[in-house]
PQR file of N, CA, C, O and H, with PARSE charges and radii, in Angstrom:
ATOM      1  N   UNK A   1     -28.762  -6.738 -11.847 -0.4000 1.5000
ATOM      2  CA  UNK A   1     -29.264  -6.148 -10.634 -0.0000 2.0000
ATOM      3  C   UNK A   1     -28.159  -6.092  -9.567  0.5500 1.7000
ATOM      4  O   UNK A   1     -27.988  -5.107  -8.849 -0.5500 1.4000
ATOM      5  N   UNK A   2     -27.327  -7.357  -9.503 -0.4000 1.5000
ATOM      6  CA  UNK A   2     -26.455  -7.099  -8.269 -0.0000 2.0000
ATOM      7  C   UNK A   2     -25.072  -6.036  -8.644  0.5500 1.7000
ATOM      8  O   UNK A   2     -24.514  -5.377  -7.766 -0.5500 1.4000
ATOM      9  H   UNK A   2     -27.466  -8.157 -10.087  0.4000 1.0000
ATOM     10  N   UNK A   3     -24.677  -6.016 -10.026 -0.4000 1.5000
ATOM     11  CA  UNK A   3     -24.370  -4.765 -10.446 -0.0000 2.0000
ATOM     12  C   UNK A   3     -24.536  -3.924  -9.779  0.5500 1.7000
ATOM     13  O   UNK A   3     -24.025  -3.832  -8.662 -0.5500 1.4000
ATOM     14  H   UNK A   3     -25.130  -6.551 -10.739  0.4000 1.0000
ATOM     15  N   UNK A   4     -25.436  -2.939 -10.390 -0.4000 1.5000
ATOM     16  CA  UNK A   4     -26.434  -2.302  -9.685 -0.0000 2.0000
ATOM     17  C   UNK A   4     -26.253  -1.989  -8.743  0.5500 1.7000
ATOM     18  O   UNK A   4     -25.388  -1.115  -8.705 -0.5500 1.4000
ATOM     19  H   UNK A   4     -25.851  -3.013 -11.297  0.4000 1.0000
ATOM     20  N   UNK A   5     -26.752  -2.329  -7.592 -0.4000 1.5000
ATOM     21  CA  UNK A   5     -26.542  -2.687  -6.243 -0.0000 2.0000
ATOM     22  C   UNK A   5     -25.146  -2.350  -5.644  0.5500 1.7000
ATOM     23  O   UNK A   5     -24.754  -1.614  -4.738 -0.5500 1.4000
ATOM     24  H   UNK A   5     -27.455  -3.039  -7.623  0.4000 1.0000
ATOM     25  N   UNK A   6     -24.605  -3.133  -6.461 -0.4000 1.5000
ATOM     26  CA  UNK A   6     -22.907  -2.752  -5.683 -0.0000 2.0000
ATOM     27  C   UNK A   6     -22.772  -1.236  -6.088  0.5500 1.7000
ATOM     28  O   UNK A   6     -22.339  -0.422  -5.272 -0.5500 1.4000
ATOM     29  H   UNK A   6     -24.923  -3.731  -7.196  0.4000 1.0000
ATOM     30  N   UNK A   7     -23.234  -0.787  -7.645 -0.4000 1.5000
ATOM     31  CA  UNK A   7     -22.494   0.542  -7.594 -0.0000 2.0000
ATOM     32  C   UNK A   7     -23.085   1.496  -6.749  0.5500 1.7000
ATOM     33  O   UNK A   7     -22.369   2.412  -6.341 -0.5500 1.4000
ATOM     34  H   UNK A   7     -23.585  -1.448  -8.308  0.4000 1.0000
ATOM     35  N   UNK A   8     -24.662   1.425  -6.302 -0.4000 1.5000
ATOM     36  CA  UNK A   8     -25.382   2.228  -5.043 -0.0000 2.0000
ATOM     37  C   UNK A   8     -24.390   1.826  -3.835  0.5500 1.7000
ATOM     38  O   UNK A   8     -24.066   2.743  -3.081 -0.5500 1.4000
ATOM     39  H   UNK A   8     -25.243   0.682  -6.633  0.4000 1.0000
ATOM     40  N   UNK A   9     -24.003   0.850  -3.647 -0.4000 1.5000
ATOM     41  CA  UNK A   9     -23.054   1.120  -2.124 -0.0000 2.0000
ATOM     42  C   UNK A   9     -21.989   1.520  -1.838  0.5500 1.7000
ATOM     43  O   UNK A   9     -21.456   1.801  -0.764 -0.5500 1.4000
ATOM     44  H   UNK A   9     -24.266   0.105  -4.260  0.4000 1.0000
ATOM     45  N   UNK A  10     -21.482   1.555  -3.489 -0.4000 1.5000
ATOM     46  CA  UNK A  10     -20.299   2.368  -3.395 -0.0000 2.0000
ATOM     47  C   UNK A  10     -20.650   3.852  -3.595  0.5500 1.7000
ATOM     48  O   UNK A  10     -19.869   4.644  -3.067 -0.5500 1.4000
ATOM     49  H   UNK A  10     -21.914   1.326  -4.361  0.4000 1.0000
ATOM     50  N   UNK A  11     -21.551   4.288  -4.176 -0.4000 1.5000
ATOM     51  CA  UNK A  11     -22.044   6.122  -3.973 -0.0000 2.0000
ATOM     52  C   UNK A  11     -22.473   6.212  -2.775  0.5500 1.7000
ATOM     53  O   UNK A  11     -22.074   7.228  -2.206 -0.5500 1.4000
ATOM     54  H   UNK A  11     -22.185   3.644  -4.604  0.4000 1.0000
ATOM     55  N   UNK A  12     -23.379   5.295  -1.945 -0.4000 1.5000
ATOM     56  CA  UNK A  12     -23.543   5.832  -0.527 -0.0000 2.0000
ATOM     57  C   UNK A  12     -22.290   5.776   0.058  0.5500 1.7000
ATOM     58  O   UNK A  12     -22.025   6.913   0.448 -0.5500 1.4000
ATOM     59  H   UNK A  12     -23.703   4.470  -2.408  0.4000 1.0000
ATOM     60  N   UNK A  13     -21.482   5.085   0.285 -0.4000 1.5000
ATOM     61  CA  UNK A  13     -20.463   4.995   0.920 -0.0000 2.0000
ATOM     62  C   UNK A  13     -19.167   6.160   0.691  0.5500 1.7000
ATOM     63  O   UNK A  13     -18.225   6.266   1.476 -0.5500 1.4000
ATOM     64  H   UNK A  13     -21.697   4.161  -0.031  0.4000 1.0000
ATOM     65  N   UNK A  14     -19.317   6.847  -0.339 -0.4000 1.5000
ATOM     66  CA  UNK A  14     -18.010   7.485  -0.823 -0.0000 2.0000
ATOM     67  C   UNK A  14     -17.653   8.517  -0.087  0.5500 1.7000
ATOM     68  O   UNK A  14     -18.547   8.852   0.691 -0.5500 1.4000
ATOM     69  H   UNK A  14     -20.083   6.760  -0.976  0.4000 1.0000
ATOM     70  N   UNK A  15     -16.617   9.202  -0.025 -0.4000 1.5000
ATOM     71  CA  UNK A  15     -16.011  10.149   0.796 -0.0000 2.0000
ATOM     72  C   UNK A  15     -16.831  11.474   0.264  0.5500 1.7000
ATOM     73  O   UNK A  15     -16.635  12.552   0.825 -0.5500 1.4000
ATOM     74  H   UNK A  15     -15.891   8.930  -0.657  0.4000 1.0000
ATOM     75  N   UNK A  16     -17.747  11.364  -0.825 -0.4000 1.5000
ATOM     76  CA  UNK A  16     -18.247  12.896  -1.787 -0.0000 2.0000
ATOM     77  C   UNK A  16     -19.137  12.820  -1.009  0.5500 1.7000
ATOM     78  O   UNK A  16     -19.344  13.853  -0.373 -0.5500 1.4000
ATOM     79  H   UNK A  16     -17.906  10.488  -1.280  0.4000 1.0000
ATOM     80  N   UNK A  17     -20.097  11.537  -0.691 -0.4000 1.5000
ATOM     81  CA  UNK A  17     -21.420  11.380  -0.143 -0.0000 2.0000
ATOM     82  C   UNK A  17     -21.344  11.632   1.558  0.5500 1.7000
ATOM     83  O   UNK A  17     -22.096  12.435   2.110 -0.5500 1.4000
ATOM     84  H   UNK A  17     -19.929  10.698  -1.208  0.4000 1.0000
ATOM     85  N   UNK A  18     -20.492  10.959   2.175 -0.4000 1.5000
ATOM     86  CA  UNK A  18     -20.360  11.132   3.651 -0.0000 2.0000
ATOM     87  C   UNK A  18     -19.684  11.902   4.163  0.5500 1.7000
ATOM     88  O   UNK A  18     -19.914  12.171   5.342 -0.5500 1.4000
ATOM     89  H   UNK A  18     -19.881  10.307   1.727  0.4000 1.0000
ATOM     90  N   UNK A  19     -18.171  12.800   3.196 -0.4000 1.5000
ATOM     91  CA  UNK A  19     -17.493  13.682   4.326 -0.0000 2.0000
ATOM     92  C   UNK A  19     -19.303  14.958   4.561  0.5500 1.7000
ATOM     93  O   UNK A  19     -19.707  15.071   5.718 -0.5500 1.4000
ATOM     94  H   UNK A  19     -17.984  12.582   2.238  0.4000 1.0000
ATOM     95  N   UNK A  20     -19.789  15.419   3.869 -0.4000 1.5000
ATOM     96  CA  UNK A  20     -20.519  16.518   3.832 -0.0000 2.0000
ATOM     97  C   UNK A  20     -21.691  16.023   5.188  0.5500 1.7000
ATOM     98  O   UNK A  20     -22.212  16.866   5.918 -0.5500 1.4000
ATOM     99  H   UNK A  20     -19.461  15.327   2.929  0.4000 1.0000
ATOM    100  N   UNK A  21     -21.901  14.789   5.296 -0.4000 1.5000
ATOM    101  CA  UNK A  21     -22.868  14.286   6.021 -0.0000 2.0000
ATOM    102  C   UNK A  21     -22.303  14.791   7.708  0.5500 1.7000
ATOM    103  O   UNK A  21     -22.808  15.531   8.552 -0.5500 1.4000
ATOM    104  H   UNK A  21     -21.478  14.105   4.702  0.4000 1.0000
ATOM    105  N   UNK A  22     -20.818  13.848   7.665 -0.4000 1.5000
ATOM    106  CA  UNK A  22     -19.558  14.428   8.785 -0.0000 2.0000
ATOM    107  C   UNK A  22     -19.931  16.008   9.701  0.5500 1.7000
ATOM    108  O   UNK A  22     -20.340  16.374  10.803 -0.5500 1.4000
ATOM    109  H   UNK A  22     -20.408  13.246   6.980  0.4000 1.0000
ATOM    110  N   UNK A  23     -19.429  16.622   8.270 -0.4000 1.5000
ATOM    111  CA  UNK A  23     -19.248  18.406   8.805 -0.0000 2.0000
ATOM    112  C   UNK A  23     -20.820  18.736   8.861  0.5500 1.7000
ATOM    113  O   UNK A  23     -21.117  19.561   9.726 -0.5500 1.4000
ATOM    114  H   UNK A  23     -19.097  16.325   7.375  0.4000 1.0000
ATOM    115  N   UNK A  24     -22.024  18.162   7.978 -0.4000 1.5000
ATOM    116  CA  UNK A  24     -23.226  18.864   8.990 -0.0000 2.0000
ATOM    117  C   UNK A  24     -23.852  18.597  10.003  0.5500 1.7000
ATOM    118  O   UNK A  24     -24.617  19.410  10.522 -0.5500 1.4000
ATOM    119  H   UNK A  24     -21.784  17.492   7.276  0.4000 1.0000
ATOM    120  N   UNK A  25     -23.593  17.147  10.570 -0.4000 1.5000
ATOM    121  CA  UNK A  25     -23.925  16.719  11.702 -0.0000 2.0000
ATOM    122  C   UNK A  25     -23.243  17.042  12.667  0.5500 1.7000
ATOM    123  O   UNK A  25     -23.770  17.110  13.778 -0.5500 1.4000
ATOM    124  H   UNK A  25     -22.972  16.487  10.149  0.4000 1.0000
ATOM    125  N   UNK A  26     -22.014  17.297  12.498 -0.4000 1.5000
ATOM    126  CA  UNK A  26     -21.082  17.245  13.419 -0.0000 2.0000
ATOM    127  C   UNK A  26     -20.490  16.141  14.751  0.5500 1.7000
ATOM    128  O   UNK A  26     -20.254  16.050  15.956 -0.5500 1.4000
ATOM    129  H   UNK A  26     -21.586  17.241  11.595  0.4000 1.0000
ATOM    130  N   UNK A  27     -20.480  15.241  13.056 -0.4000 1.5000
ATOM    131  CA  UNK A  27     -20.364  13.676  13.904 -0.0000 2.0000
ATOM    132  C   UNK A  27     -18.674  13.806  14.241  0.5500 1.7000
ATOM    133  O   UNK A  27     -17.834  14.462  13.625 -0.5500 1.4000
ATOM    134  H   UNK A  27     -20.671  15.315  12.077  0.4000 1.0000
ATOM    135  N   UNK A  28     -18.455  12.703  15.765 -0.4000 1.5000
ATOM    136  CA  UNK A  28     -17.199  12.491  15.864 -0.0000 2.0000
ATOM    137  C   UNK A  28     -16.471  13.638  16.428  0.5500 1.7000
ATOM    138  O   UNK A  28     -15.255  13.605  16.241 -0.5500 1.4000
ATOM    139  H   UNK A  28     -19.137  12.170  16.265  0.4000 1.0000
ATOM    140  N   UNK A  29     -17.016  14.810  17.181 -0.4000 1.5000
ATOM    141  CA  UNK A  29     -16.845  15.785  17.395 -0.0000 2.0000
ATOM    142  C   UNK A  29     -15.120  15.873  18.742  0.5500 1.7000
ATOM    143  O   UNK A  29     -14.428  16.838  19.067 -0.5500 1.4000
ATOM    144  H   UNK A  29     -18.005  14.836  17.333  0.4000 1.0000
ATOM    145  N   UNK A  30     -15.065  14.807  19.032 -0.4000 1.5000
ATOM    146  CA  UNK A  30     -14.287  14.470  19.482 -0.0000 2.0000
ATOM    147  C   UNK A  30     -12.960  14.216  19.090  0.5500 1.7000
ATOM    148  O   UNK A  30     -11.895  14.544  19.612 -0.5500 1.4000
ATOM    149  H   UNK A  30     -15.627  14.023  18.768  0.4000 1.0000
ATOM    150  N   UNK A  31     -13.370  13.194  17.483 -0.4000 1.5000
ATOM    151  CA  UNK A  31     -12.133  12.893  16.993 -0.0000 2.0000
ATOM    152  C   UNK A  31     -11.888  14.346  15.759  0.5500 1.7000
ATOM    153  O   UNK A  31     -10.800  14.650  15.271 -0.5500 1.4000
ATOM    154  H   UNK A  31     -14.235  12.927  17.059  0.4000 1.0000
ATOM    155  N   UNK A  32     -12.964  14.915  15.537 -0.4000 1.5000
ATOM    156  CA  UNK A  32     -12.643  15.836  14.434 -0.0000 2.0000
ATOM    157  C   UNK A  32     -11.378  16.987  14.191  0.5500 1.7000
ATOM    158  O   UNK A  32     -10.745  17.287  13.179 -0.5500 1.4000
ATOM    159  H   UNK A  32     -13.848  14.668  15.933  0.4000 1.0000
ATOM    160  N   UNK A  33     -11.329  17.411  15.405 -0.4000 1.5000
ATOM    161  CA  UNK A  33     -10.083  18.271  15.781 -0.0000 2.0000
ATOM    162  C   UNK A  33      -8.501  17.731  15.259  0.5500 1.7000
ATOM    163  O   UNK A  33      -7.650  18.457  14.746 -0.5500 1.4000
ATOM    164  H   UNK A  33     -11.843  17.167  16.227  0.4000 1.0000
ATOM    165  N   UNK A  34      -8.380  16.341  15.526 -0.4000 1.5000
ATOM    166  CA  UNK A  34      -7.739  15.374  16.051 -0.0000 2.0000
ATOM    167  C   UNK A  34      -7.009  14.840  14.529  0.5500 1.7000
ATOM    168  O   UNK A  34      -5.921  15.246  14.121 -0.5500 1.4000
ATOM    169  H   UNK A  34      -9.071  15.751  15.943  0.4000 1.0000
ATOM    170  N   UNK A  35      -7.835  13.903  13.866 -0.4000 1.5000
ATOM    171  CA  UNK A  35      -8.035  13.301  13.111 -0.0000 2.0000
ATOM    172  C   UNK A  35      -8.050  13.074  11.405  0.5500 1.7000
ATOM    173  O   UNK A  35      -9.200  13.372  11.082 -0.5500 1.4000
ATOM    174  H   UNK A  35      -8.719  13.573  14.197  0.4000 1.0000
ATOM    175  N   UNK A  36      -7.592  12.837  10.661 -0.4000 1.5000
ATOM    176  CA  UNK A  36      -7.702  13.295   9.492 -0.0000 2.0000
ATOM    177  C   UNK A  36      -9.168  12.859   8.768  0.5500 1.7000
ATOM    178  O   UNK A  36      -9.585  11.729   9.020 -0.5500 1.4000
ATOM    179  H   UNK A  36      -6.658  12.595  10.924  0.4000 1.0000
ATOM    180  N   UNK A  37      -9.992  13.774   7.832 -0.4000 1.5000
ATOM    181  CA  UNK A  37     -11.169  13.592   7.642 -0.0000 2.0000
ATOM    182  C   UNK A  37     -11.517  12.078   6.777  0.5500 1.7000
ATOM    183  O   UNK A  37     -12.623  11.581   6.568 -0.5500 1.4000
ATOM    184  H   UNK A  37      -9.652  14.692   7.627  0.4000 1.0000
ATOM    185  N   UNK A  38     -10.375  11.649   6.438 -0.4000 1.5000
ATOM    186  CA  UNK A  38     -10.022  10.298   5.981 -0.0000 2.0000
ATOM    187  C   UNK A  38     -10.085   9.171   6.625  0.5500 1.7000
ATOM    188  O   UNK A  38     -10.367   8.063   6.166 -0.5500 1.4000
ATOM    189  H   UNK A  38      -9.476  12.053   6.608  0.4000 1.0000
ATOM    190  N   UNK A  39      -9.683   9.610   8.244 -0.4000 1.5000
ATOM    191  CA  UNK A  39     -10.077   8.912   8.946 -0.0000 2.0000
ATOM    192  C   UNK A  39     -11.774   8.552  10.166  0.5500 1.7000
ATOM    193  O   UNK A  39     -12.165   7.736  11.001 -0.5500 1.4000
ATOM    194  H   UNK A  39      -9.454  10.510   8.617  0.4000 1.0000
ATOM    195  N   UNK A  40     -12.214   9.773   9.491 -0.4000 1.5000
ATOM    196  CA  UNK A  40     -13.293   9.479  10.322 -0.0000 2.0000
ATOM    197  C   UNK A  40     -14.700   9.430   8.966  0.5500 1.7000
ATOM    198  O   UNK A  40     -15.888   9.390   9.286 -0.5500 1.4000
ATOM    199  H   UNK A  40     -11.897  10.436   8.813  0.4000 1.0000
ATOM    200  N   UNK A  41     -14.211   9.444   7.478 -0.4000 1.5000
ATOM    201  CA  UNK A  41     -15.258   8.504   7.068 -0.0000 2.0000
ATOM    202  C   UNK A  41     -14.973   7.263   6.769  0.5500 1.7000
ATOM    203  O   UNK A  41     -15.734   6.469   6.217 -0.5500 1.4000
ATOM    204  H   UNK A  41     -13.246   9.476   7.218  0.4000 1.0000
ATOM    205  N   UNK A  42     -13.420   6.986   7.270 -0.4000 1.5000
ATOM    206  CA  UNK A  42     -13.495   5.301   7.505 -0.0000 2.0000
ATOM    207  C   UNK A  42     -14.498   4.827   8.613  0.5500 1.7000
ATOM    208  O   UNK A  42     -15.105   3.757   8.575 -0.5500 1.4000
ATOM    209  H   UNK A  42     -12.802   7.632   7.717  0.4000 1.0000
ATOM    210  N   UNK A  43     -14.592   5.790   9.631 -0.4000 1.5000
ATOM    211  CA  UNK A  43     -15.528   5.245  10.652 -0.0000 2.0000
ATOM    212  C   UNK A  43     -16.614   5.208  10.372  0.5500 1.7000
ATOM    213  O   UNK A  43     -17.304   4.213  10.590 -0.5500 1.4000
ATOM    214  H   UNK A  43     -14.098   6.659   9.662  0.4000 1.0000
ATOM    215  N   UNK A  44     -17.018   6.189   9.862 -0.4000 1.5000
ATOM    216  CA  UNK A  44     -18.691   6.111   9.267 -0.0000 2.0000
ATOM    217  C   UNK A  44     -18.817   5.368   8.326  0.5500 1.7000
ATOM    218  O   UNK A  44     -19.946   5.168   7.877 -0.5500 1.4000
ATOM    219  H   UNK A  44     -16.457   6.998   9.685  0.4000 1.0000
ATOM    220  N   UNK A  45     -17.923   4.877   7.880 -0.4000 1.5000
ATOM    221  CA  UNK A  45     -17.741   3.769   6.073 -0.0000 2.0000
ATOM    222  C   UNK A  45     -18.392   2.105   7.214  0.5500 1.7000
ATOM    223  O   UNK A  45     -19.290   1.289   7.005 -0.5500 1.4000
ATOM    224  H   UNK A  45     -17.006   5.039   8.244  0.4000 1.0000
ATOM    225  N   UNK A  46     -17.657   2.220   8.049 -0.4000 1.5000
ATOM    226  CA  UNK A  46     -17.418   1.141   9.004 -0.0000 2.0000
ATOM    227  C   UNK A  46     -18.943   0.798   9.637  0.5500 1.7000
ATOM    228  O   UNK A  46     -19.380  -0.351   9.567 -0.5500 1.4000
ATOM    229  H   UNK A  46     -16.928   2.883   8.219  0.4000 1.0000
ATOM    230  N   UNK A  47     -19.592   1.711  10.161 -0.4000 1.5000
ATOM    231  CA  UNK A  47     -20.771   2.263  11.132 -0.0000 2.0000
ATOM    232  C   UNK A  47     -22.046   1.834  10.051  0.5500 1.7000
ATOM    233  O   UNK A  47     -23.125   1.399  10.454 -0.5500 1.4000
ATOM    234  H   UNK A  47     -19.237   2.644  10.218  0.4000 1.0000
ATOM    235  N   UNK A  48     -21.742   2.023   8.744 -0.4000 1.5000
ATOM    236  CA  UNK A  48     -22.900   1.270   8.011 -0.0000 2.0000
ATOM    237  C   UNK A  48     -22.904   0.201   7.622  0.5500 1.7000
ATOM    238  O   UNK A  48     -22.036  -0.603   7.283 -0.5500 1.4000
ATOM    239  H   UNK A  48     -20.866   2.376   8.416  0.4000 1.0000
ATOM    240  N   UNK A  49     -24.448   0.209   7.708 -0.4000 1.5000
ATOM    241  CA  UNK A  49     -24.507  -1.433   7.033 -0.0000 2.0000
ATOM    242  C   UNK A  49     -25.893  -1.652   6.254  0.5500 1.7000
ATOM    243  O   UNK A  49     -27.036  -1.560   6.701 -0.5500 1.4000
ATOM    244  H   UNK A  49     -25.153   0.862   7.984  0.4000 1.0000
ATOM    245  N   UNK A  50     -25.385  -2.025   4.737 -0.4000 1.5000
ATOM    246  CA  UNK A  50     -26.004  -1.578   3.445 -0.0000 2.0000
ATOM    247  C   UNK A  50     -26.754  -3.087   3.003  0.5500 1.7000
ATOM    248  O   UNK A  50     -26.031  -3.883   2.403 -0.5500 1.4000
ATOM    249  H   UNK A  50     -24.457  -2.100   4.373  0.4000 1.0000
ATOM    250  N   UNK A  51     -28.148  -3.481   3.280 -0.4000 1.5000
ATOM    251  CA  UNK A  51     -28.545  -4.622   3.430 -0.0000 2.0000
ATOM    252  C   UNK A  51     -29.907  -4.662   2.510  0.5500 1.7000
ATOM    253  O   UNK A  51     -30.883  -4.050   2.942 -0.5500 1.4000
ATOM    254  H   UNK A  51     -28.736  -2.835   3.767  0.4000 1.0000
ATOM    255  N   UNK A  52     -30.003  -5.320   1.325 -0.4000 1.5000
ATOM    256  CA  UNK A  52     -31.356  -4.949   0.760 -0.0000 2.0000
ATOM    257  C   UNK A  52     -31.825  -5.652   1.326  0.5500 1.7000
ATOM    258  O   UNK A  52     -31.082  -6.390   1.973 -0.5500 1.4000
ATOM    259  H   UNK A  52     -29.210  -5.817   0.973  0.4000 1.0000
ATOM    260  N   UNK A  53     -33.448  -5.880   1.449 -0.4000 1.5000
ATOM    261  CA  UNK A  53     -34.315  -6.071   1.984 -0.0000 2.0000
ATOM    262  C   UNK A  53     -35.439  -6.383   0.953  0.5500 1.7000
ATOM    263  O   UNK A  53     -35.442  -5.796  -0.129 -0.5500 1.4000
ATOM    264  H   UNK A  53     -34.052  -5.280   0.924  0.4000 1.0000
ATOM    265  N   UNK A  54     -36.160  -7.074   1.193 -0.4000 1.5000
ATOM    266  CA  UNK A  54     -37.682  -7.313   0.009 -0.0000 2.0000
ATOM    267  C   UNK A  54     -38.331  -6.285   0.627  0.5500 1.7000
ATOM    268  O   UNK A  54     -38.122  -5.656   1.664 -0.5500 1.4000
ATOM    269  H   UNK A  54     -36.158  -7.551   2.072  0.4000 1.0000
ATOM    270  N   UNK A  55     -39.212  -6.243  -0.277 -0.4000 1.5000
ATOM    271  CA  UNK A  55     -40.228  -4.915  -0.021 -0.0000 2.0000
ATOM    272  C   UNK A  55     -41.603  -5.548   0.040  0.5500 1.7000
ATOM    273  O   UNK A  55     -42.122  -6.537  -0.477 -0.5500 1.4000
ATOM    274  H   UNK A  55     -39.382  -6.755  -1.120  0.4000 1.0000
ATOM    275  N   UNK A  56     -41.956  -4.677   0.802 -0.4000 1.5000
ATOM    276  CA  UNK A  56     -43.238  -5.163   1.493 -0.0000 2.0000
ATOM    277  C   UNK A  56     -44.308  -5.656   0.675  0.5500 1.7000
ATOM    278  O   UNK A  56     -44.416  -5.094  -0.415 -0.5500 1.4000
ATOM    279  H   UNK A  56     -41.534  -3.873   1.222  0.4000 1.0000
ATOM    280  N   UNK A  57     -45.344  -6.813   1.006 -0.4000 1.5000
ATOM    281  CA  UNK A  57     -46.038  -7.297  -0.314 -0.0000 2.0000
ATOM    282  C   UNK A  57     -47.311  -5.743  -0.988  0.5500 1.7000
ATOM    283  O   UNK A  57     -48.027  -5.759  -1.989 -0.5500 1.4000
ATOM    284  H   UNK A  57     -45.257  -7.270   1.892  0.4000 1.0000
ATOM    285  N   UNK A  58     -47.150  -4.736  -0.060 -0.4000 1.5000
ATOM    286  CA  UNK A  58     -48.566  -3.980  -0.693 -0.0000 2.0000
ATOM    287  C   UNK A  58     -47.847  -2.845  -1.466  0.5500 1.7000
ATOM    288  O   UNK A  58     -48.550  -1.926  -1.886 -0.5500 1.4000
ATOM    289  H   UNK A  58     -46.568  -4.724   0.753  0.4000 1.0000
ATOM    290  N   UNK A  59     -46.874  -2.829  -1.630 -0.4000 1.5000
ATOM    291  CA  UNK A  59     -45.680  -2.125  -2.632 -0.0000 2.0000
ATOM    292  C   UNK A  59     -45.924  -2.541  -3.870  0.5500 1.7000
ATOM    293  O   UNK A  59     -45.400  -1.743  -4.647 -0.5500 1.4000
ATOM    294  H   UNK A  59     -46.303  -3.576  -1.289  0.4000 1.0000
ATOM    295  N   UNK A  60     -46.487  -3.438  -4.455 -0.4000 1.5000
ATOM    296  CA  UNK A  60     -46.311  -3.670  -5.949 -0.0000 2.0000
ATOM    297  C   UNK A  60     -44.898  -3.885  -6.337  0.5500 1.7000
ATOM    298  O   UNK A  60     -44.801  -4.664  -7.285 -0.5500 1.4000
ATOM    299  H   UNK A  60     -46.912  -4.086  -3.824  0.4000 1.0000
ATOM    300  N   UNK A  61     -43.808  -3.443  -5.903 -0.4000 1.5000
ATOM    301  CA  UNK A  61     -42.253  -3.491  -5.949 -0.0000 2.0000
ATOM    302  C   UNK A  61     -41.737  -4.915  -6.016  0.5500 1.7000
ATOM    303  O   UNK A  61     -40.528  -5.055  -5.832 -0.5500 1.4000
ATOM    304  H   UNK A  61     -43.887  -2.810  -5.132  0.4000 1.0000
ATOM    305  N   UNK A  62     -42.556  -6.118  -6.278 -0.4000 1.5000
ATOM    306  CA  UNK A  62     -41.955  -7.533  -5.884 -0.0000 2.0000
ATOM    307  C   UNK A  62     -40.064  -7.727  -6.284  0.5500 1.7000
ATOM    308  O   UNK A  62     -39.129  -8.239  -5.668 -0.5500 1.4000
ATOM    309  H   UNK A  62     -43.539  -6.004  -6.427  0.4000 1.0000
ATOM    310  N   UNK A  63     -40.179  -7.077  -7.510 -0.4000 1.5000
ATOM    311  CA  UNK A  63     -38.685  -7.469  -8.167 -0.0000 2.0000
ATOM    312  C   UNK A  63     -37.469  -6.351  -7.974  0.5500 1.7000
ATOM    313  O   UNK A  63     -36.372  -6.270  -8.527 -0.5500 1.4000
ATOM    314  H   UNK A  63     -40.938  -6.662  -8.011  0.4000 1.0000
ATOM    315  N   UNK A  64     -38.191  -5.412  -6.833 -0.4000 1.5000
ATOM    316  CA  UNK A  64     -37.113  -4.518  -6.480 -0.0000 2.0000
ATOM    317  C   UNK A  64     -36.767  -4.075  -5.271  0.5500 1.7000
ATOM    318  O   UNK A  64     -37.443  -3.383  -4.510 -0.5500 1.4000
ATOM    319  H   UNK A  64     -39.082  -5.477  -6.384  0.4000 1.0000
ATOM    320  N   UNK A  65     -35.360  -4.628  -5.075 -0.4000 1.5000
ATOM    321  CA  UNK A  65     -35.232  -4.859  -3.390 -0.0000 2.0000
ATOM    322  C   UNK A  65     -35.069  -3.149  -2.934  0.5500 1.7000
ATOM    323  O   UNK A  65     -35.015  -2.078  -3.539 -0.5500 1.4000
ATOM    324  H   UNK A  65     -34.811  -5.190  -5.694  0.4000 1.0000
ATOM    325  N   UNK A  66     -35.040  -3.474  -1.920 -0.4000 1.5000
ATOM    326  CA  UNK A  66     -34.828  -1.839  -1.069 -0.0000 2.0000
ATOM    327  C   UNK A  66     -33.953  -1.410  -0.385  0.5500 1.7000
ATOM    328  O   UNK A  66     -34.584  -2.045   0.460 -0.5500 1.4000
ATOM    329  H   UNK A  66     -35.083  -4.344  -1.429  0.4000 1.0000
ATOM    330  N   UNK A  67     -32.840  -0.822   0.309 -0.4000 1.5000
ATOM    331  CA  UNK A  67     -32.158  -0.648   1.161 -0.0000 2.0000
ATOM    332  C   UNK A  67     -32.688  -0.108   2.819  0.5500 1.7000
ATOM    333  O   UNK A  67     -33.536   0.712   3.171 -0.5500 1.4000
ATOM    334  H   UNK A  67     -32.327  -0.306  -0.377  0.4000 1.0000
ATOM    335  N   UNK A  68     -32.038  -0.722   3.348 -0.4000 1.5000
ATOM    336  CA  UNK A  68     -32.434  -0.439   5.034 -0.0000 2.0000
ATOM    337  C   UNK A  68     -30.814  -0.021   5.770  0.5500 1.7000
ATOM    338  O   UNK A  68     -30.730   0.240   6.970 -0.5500 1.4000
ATOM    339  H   UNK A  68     -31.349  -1.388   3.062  0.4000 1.0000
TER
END
């Protein structure tokens, strides 16, 4: 499971998953001009925080944590 786990935070986290997130939000609009796009999903790499969580008891889910 903690396997697992690590390899989901490394796909949320990856430059495939977040530059696209970047250019449709149009986060960082400040540094974007500026900046290399390398450097501003270090910031967003930085800005999360990937924490499982138990899941609620009326989930039936007891043995499968969740991300928040």
């Amino acid at each position: 499971m903690s396997q697992r786990l690590s390899s989901m935070q490394q796909q949320i986290l990856s430059r495939s998953r977040l530059e696209p997130i970047i250019r449709k939000f149009g986060l960082f609009p400040k540094d974007a001009a500026r900046k290399p796009m390398e450097e501003l999903v270090a910031k967003l790499q930085k800005a999360i925080d990937i924490t499982p969580v138990q899941p609620m008891a009326e989930t039936r889910a007891n043995n499968c944590p969740v991300f928040m």
